[in-house]
VONULO-933692 format. One record per residue (C-alpha): residue in one letter; x, y, z. Coordinates in steps of 0.02 Angstrom, whole numbers, plus 32768, in hexadecimal, padded with zeros to 4 digits. Layout:
AXYZ;...
//
This chain:
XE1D071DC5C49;XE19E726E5BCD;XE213728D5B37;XE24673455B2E;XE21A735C5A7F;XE16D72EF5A3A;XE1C3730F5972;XE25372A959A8;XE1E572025988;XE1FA721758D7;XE26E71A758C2;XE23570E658AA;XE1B0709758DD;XE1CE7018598B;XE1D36F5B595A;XE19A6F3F59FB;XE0F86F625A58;XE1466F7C5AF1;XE1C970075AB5;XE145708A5A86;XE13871215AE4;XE09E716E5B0D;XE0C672115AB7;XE0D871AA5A09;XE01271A85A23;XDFEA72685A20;XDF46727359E5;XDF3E72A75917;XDEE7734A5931;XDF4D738559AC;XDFEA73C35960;XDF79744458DC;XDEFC7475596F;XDFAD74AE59DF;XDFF97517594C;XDF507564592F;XDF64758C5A03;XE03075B859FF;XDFF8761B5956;XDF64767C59B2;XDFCF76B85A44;XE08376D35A00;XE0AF779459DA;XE0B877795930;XE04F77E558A1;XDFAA77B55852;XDFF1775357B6;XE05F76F95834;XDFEE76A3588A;XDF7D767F5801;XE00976375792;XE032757D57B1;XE0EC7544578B;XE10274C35708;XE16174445775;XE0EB745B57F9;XE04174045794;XE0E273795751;XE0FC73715821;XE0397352584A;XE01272FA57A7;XE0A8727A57F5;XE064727158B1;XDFB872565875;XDFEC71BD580D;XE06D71995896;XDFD171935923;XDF76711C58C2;XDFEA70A958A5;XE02770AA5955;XDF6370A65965;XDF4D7007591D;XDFFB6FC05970;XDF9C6FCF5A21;XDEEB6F9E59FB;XDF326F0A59AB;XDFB76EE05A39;XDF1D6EE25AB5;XDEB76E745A37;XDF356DFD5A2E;XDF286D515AA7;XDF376D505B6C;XDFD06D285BA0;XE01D6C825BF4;XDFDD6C525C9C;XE0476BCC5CE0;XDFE86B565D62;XE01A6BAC5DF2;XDFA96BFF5E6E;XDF626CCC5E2E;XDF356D505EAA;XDECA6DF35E7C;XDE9A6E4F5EF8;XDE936DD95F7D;XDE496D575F28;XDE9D6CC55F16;XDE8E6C585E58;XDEC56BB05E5B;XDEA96B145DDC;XDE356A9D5E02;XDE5869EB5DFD;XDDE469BF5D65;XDE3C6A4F5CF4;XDEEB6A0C5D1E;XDEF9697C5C90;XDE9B69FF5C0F;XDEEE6A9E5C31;XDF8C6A6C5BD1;XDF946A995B28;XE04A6AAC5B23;XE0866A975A57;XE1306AB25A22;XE1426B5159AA;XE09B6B8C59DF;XE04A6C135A59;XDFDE6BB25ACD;XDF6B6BDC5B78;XDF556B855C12;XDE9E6B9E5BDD;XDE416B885CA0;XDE9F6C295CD1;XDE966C8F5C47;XDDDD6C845C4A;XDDC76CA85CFB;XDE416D545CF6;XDDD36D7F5C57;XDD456D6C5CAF;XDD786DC55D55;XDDB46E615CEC;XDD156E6C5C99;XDC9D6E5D5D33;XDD176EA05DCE;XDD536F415D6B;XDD1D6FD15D09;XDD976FF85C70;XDDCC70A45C38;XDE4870C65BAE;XDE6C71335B2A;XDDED71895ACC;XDDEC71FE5A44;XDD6972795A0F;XDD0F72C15ABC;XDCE573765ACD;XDD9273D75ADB;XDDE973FC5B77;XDDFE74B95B89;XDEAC749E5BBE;XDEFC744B5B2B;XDE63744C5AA9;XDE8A73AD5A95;XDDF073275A61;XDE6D72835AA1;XDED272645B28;XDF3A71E55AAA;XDFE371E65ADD;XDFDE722E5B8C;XDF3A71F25BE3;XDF66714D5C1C;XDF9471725CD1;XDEF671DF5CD1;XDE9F714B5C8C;XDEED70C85D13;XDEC2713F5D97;XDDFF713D5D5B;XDE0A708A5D77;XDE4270835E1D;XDDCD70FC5E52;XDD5270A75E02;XDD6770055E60;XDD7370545F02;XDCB670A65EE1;XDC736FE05EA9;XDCB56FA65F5A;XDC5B70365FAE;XDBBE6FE25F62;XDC066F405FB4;XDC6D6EF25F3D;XDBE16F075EAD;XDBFF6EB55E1F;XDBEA6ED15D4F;XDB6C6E535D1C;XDAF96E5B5C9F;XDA746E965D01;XDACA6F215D50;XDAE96F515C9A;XDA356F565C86;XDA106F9E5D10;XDA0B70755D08;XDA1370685DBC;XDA9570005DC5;XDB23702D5E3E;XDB9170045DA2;XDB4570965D39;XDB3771085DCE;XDBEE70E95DC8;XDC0370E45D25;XDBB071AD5CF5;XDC3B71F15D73;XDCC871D25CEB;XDC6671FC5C61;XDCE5725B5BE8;XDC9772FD5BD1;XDCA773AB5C48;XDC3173B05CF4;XDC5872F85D1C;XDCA172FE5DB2;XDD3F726F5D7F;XDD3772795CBF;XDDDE729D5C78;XDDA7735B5C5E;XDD89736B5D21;XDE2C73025D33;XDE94738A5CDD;XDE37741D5D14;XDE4873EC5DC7;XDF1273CB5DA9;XDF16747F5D5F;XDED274C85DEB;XDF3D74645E5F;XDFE974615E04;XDFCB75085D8C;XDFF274F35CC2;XE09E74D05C77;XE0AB751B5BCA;XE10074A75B90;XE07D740F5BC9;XE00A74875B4D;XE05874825AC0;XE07C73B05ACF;XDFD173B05AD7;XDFA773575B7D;XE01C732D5C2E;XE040727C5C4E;XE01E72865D1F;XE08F721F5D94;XE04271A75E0E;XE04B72235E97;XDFFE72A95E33;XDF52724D5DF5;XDF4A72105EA2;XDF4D72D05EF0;XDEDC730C5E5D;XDE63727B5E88;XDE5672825F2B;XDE2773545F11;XDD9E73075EB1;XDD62728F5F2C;XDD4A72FB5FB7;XDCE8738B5F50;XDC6973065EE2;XDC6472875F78;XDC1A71EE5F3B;XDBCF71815FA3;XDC1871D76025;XDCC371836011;XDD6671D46068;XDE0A71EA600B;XDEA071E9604D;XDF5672096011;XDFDB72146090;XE0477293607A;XE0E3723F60C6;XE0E1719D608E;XE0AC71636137;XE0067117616B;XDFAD71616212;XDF3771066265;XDEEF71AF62D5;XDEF272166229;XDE8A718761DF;XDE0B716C6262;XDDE9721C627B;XDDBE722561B6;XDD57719761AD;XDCFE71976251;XDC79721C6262;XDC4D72846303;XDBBE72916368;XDB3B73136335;XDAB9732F62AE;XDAF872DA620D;XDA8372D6616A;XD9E0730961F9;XD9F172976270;XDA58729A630B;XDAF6721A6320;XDB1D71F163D7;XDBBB719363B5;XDC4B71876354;XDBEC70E362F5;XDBF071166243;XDC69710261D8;XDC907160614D;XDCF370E160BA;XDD9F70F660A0;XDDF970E65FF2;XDEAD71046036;XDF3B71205FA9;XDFD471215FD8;XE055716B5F4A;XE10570FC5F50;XE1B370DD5F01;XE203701F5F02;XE2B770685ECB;XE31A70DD5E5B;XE30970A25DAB;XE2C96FF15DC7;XE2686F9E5E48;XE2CD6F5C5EDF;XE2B56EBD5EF3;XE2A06EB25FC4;XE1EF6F075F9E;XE1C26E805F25;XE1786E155FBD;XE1026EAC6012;XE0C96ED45F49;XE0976E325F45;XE03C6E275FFA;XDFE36EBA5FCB;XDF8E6E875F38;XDF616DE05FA0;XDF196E506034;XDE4E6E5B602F;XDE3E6F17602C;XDEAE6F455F87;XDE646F995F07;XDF0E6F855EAB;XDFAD6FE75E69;XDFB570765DEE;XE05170795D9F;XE0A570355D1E;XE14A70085CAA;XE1AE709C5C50;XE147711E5BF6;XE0AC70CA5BFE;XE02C70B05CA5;XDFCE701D5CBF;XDF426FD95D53;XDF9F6F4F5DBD;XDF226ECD5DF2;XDF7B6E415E31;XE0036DC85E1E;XE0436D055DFA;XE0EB6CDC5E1F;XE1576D695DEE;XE0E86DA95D8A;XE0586E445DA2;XDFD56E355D47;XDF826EDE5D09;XDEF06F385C97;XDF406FA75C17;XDEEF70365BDF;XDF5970515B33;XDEB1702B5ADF;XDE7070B25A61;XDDA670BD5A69;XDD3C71385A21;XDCE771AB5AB3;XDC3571895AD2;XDBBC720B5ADA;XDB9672355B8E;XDAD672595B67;XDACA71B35B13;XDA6971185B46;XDACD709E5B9F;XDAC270175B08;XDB176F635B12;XDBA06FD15A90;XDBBD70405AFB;XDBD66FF25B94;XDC4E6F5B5B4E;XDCBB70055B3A;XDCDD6FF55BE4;XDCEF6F4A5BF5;XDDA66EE25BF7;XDDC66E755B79;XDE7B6E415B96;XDED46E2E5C40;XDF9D6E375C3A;XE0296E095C94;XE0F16E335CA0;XE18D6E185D0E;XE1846E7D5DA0;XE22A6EA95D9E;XE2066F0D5CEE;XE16E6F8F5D57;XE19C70325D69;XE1CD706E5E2E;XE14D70EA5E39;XE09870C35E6E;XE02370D75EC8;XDFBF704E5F33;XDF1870525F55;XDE9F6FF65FEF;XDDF070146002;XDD99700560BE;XDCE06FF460C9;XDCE870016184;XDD6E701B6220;XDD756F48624E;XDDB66F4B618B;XDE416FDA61B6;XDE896F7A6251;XDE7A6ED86221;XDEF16F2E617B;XDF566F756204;XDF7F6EDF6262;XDFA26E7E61CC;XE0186F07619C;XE06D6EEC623F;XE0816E48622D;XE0C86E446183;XE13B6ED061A5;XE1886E5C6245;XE1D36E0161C6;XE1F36E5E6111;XE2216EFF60DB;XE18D6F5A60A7;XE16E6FFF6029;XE0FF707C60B1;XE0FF707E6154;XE05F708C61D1;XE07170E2626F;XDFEB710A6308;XDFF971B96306;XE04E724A6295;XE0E872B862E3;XE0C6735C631D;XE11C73A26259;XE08F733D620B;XDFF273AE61E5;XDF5C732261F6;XDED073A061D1;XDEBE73866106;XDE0A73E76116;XDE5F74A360FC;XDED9744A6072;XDE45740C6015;XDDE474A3602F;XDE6175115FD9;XDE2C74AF5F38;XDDBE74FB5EC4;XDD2D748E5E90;XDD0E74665DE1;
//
């Protein structure tokens, strides 16, 4: 949810982390560097434009001071300690955490009055977030996107930033599941820093945040009034279009993107994506229909009206338990965050509210550097308090991975209601051919 005006935030300051919008983190240059643009272009004379109202420096002197404060608030609400894992079973993308006997007696550190962790599983989701994902959030000073001249994509980049990850984890299980160890850090050849350089934040890489936004413009056109807010806050379905644009013109190891356009799943529209045809493919000639291209299938969905209905709770959860997610981008009320997984009734998710300082794309990949893009703290909240829209995201390194996600499907749906639907073939009203669609895109 955007607010209509960004100056309405004046007012005091949230008590809570959880009630901040994302607009109350508008980056502090922004608000002069949009009257210098509103100045430049508004029919107005020479001394005009040059002239700078009183209360607008009081305005900007406020926001700036505002920003950093609200700054602070998040950096220090992601710094702050994991949250409570009870001892019940966690699932993250289809892995399956469970206490061990030995921990059971030591885990405890229950104290009345006091903030304690069930230590053995906090340490284990630390440790998956830092070697199963790579972490984007908020940065501020990178090399200006044309669109907004803005140097920060505080206060409206989070959905852009959730939909990095997800992409990103899709590309590590095209390299088979690879993981962020030290020595893939060290490594330049790493399939971690291969990775890694795509999302670089600077213009020319093909899914850093300037790419993101020029590809959305060219998609969706400009909105005048996105301009002068300084940045768009993109809905699930929207990254999820603009990404998959990407994909298909920068085609990293040779993955396949998909987003239905119904809703609906169909098996013949996937197979004839991912499964290449005979002939003469990168100089050699392919008899059969063998090769496989991989498939990173994202399928943009809504759980209810204003809160999640709670008959879709069960097929939320089965998903994050199923072996090919790559997770959920969505999120709670004005602010997007990376669903992972889940324990009990409650998801667990990477947030990327975090403000960082952009490194320099030319510069050496140095331990400093990449700890930027590292997690540090995994979270966790009631289901029932997620936002409705999302999008869900499965990643299929060959076809025996796509039916054997079919069939389970199938069998799951025999008994609950579930959130998309997966058919054999699309009706006649259904266009299946997304080459001239994608085509039509102008590369960036």
């Amino acid at each position: 949810m955007m607010p209509s005006e960004p100056l309405s935030y004046f007012g005091n300051a949230p008590k809570n982390i959880d009630d901040l919008d994302d607009w109350d983190m508008m980056e502090p240059d922004t608000l002069e560097q949009r009257n210098e643009y509103i100045n430049a272009v508004s029919p107005v004379s020479h001394t005009e434009k040059t002239s700078v109202h009183p209360r607008s420096k009081f305005f900007s002197t406020m926001l700036n001071q505002k920003n950093k404060i609200v700054g602070n608030l998040y950096n220090f609400y992601q710094n702050s300690d994991p949250p409570i894992f009870s001892p019940e079973a966690i699932w993250v993308l289809g892995d399956k955490f469970e206490l061990v006997a030995e921990y059971e007696d030591e885990s405890y550190k229950w104290a009345k009055g006091s903030r304690k962790i069930l230590l053995p599983h906090t340490n284990r989701m630390l440790h998956m977030a830092k070697e199963n994902f790579i972490y984007f959030s908020y940065r501020r000073s990178f090399q200006p996107i044309c669109l907004y001249n803005s140097t920060s994509d505080i206060g409206w980049g989070c959905m852009v930033r959730t939909g990095q990850m997800i992409l990103a984890k899709a590309l590590l299980q095209s390299y088979g599941d690879a993981r962020i160890t030290n020595e893939s850090q060290n490594d330049a050849m790493s399939p971690y820093r291969s990775i890694l350089r795509l999302f670089m934040d600077a213009p020319g890489k093909p899914f850093s945040i300037h790419s993101i936004i020029e590809a959305n413009q060219n998609l969706h056109g400009v909105d005048k009034k996105v301009i002068n807010r300084g940045g768009e806050w993109f809905a699930p379905t929207k990254i999820s279009l603009v990404l998959m644009h990407l994909v298909f013109w920068h085609k990293p190891s040779n993955l396949i993107m998909h987003v239905p356009k119904t809703g609906a799943v169909y098996i013949e529209e996937i197979l004839n994506l991912c499964e290449n045809e005979p002939g003469e493919q990168n100089g050699e000639y392919i008899e059969e229909n063998g090769e496989w291209s991989p498939m990173f299938l994202l399928i943009p969905a809504r759980i209810g009206i204003e809160k999640v209905n709670e008959s879709y709770i069960p097929h939320l959860k089965e998903i994050l338990e199923s072996p090919y997610s790559v997770g959920i981008i969505g999120g709670k009320p004005r602010a997007s965050l990376y669903f992972i997984g889940y324990q009990e009734n409650h998801i667990i998710y990477l947030d990327p509210h975090v403000v960082q300082s952009t490194v320099d794309p030319d510069e050496t990949f140095s331990d400093r550097v990449l700890d930027t893009y590292r997690c540090k703290n995994v979270k966790k909240m009631s289901i029932s308090k997620i936002d409705p829209s999302m999008s869900i995201g499965f990643f299929f390194a060959s076809k025996d991975e796509f039916l054997d996600f079919v069939d389970r499907y199938n069998t799951f749906a025999s008994e609950y209601p579930v959130i998309f639907s997966i058919e054999e073939e699309s009706p006649d009203y259904v266009h299946n051919d997304n080459s001239l669609y994608l085509e039509s895109f102008v590369t960036i």
